[in-house]
Backbone as a chain_set.jsonl record, in Angstrom:
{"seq": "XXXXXXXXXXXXXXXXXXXXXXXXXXXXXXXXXXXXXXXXXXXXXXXXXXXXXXXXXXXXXXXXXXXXXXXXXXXXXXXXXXXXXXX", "coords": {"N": [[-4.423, -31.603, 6.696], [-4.048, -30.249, 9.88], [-2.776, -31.86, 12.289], [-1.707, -31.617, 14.711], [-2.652, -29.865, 18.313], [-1.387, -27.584, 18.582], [-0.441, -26.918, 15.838], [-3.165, -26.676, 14.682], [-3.975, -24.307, 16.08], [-2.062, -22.658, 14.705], [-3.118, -22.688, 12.324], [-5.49, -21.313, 12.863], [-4.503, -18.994, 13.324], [-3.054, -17.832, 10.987], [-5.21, -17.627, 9.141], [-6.484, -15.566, 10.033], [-4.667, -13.563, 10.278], [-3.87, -13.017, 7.269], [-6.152, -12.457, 7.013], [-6.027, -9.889, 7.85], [-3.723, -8.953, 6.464], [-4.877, -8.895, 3.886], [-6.051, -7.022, 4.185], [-4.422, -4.425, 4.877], [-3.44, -4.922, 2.377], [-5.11, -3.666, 0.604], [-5.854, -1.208, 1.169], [-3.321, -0.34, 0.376], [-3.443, -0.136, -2.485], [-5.972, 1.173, -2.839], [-4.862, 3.826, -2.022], [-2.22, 4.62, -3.902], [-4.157, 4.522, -5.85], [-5.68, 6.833, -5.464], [-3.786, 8.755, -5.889], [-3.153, 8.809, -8.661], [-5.428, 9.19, -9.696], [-5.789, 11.441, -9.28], [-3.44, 12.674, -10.675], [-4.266, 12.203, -13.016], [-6.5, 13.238, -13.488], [-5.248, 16.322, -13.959], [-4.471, 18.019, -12.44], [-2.238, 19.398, -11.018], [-1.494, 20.91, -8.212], [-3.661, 19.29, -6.736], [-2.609, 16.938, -7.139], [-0.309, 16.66, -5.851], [-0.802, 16.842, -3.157], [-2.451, 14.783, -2.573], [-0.415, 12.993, -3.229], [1.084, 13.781, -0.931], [-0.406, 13.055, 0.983], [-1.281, 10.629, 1.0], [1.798, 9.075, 1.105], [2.639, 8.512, 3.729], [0.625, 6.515, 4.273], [1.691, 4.469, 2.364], [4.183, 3.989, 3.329], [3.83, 3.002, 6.029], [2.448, 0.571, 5.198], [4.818, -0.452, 4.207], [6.304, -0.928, 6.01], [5.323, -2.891, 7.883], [6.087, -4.758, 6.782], [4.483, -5.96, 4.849], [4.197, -5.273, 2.226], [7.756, -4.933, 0.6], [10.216, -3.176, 1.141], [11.663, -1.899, -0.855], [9.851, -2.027, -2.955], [7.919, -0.2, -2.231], [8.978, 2.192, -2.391], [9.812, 2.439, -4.683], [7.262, 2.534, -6.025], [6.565, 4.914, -4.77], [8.516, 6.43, -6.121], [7.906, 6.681, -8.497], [5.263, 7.519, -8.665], [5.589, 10.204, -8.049], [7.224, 11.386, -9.979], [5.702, 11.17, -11.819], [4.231, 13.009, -10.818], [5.994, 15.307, -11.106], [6.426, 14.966, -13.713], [3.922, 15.919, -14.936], [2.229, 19.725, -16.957]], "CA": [[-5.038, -30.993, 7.869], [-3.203, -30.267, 10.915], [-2.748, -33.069, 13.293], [-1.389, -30.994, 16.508], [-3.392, -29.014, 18.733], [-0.315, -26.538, 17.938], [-0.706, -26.558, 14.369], [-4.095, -26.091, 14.384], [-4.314, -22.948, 16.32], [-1.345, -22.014, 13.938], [-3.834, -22.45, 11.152], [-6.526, -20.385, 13.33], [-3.655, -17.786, 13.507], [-2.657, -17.527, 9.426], [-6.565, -17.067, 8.815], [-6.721, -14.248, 11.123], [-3.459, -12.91, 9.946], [-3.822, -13.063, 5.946], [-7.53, -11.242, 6.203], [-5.676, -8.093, 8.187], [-2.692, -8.093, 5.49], [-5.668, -8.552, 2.232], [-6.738, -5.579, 4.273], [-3.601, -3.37, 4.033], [-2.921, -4.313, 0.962], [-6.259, -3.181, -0.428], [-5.703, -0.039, 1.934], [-2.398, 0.19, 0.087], [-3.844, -0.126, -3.361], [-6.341, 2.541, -2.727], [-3.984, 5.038, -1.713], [-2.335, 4.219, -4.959], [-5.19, 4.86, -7.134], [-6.219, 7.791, -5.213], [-2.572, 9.564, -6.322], [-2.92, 8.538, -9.807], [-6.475, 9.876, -10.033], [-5.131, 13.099, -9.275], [-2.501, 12.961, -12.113], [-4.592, 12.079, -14.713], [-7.628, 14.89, -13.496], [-4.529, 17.262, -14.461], [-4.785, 19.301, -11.196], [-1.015, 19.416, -10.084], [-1.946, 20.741, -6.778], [-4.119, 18.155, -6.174], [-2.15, 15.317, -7.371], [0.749, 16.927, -4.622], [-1.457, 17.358, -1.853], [-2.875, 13.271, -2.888], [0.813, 12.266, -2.799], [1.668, 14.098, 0.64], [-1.503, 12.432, 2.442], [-0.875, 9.024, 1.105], [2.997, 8.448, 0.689], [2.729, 7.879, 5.037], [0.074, 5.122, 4.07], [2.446, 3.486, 1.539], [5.561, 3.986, 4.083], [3.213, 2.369, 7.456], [2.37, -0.788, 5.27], [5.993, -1.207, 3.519], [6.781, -1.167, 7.685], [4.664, -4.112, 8.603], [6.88, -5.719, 6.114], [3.168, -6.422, 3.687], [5.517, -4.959, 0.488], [8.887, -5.234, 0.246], [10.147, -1.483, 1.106], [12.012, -1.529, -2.354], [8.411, -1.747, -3.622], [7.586, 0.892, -1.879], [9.997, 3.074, -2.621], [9.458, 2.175, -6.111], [6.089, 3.478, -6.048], [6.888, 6.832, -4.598], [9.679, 6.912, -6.848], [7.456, 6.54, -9.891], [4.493, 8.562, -8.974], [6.406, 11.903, -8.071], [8.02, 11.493, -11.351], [4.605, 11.623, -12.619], [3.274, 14.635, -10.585], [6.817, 16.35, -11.869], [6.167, 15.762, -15.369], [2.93, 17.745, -15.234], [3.012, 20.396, -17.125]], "C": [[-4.067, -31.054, 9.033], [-3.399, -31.057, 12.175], [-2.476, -32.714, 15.231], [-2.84, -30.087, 16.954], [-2.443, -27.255, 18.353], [-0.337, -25.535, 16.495], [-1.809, -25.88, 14.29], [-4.586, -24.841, 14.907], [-3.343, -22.201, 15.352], [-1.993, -21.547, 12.592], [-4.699, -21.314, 10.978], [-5.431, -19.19, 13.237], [-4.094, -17.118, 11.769], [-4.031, -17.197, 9.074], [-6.595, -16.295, 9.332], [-5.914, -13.128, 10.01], [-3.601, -12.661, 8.012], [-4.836, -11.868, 5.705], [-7.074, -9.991, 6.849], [-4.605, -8.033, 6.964], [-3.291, -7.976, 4.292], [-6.264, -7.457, 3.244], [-5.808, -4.194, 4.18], [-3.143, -3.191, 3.137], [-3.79, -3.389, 0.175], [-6.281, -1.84, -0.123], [-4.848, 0.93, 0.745], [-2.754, 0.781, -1.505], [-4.901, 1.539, -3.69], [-5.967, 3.934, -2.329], [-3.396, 5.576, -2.937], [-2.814, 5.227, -5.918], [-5.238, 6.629, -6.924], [-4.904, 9.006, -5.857], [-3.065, 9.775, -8.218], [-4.389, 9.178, -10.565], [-6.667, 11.414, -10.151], [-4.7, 13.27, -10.391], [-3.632, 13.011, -13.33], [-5.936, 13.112, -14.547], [-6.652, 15.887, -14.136], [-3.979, 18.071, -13.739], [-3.413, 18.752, -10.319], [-0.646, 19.46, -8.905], [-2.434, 19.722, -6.099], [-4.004, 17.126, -6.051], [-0.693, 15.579, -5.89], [0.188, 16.762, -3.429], [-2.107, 15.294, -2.064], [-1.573, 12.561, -2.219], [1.524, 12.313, -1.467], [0.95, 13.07, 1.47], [-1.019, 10.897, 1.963], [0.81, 8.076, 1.0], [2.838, 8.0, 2.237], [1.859, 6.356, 4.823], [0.919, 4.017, 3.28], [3.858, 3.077, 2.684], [5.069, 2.991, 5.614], [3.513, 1.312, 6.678], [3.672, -1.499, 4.603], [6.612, -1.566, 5.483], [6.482, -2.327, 8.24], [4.659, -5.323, 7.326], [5.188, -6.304, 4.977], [3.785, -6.269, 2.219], [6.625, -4.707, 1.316], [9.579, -3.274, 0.488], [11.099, -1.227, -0.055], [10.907, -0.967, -2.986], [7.711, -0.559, -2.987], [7.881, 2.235, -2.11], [10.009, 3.599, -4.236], [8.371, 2.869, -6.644], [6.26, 4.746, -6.033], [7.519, 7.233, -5.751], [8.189, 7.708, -8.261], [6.031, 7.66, -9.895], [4.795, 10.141, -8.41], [6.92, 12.068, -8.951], [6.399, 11.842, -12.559], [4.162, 12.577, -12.184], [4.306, 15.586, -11.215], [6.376, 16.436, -12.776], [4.419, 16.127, -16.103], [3.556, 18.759, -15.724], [2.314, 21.382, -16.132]], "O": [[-3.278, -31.999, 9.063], [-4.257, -30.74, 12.998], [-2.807, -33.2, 16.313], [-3.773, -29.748, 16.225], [-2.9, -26.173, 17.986], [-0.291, -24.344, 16.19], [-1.799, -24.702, 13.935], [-5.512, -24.266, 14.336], [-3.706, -21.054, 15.092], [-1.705, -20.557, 11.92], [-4.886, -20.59, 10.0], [-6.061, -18.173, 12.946], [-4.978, -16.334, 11.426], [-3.995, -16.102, 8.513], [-7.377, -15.786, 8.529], [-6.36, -12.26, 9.259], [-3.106, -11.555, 7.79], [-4.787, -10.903, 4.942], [-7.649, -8.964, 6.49], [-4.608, -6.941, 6.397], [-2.766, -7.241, 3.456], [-7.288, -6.993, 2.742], [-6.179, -3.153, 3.636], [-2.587, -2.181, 2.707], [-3.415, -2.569, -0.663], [-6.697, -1.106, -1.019], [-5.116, 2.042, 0.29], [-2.439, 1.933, -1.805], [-4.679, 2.526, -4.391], [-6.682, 4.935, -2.337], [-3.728, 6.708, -3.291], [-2.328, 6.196, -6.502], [-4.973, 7.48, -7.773], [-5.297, 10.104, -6.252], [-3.237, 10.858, -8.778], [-4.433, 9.558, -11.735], [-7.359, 12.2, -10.798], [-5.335, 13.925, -11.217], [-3.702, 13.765, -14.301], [-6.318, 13.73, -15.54], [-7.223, 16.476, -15.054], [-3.096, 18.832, -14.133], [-3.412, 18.002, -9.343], [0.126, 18.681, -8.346], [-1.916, 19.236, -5.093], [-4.64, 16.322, -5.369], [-0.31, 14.666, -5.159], [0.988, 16.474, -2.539], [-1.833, 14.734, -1.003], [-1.519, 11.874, -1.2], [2.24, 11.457, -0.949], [1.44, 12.392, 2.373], [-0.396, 10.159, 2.727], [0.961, 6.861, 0.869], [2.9, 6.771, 2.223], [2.343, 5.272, 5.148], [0.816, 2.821, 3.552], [4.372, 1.96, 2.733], [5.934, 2.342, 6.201], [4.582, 0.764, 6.944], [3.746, -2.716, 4.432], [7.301, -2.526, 5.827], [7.254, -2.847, 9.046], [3.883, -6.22, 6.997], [5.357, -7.387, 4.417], [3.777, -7.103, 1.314], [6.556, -4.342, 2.49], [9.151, -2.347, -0.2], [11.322, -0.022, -0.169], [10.836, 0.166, -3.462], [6.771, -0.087, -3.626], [7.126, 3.203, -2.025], [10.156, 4.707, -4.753], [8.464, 3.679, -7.567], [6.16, 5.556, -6.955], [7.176, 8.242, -6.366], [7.84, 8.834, -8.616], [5.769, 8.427, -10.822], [3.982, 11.06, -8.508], [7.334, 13.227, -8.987], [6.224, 12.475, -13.6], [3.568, 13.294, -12.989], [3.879, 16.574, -11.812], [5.861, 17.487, -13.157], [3.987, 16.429, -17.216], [4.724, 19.068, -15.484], [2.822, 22.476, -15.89]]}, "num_chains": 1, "name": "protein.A"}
């Protein structure tokens, strides 16, 4: 347990701070899905028009350093490779 008055608002901080980044991750996650739900409906258009609206959501939270912007990058990479190989 934290012994300072220091610490312990540091603690009150990291609780604060953890439940906004399990909230962009889950943000991030559902952005995600929402791409990949496209692909596999079949609907090329709609998996492009999925990937336009949410690649800014993946690019905000790789910004506020929550993933790693490799991992981010990674992502994109991988699901535009899947809306290409639609046929």
């Amino acid at each position: 347990m934290a012994n300072t008055a220091q610490a312990r608002k540091r603690a009150r901080q990291a609780v604060k701070q953890r439940a906004h980044n399990a909230s962009l991750r889950s943000t991030l996650r559902t952005a995600i899905k929402k791409i990949i739900k496209a692909v596999e409906a079949g609907d090329k258009g709609a998996a492009q028009v999925a990937y336009s609206e949410n690649v800014s959501v993946i690019d905000r939270i790789a910004d506020k350093n929550i993933i790693h912007k490799n991992k981010a990058a990674r992502h994109k990479s991988r699901l535009n490779a899947s809306i290409k190989a639609m046929a």
